[in-house]
C-alpha positions as CSV (number, residue, x, y, z in Angstrom):
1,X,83.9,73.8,108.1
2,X,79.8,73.6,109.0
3,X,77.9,77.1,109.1
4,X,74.5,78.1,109.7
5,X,72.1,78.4,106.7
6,X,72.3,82.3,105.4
7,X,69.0,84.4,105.6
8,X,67.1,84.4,102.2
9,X,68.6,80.6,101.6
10,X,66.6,78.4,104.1
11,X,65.1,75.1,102.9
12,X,61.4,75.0,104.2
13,X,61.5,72.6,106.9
14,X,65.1,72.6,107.7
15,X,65.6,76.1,109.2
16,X,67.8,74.5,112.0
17,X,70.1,72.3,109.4
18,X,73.9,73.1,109.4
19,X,75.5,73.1,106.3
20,X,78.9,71.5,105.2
21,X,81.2,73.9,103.2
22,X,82.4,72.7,100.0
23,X,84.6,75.0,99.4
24,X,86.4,77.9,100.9
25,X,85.0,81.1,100.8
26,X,87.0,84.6,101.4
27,X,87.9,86.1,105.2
28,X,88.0,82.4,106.8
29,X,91.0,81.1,108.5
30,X,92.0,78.5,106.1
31,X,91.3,80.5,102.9
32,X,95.0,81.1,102.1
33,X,95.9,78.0,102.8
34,X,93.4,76.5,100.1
35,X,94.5,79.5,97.2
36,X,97.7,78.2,98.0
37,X,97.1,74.6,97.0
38,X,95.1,76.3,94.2
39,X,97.9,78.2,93.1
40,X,100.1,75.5,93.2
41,X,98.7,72.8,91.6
42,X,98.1,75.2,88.4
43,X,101.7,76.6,88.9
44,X,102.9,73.1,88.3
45,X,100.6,72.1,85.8
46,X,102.7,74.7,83.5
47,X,105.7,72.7,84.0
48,X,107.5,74.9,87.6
49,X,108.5,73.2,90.4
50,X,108.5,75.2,94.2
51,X,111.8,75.1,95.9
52,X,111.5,72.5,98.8
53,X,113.4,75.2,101.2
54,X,111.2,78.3,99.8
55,X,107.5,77.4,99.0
56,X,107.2,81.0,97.5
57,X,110.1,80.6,94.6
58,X,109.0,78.7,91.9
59,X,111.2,77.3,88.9
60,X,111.3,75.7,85.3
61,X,113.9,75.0,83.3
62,X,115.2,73.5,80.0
63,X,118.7,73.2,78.4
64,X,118.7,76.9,77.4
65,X,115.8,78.7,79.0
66,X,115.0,79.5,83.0
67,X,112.6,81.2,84.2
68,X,112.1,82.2,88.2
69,X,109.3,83.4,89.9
70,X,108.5,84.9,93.6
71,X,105.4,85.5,94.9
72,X,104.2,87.2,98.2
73,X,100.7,87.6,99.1
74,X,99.4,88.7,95.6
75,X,102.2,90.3,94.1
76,X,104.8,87.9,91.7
77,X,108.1,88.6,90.3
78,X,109.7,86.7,88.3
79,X,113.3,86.9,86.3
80,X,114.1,84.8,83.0
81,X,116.8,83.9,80.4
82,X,114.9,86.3,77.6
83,X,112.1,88.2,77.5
84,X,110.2,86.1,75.5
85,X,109.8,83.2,77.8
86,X,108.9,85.7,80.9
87,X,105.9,86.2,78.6
């Protein structure tokens, strides 16, 4: 994504120079799509895995512990073996 330098941030000189987004920034079309890979990749970092047939259920596991986790938009519910480990 390119966009136009903002008023107040022009580089002397360069006042028609485009600039190349780094990142995404809030209200653009592929800003959910880029928390969602954010989300993720710290989501599995804790040990869950997303359901291949539900990319909003999340899961992790061990011999005696489970612990479940939906989220929609910014809301998350999750559901575990004790109380402890939905902590």
């Amino acid at each position: 994504m390119y966009m136009e330098q903002p008023d107040g941030f022009k580089v002397p000189g360069k006042d028609d120079w485009v600039m190349k987004l780094m990142k995404s920034i809030y209200g653009m079309k592929q800003a959910s799509h880029i928390w969602n890979l954010t989300f993720n990749k710290a989501i599995e970092s804790l040990g869950f895995k997303r359901l291949p047939c539900e990319w909003c259920v999340y899961l992790r596991h061990s011999r005696s512990r489970m612990v479940i986790f939906v989220i929609h938009v910014d809301d998350i519910i999750s559901a575990s073996t004790s109380p402890a480990e939905n902590q």
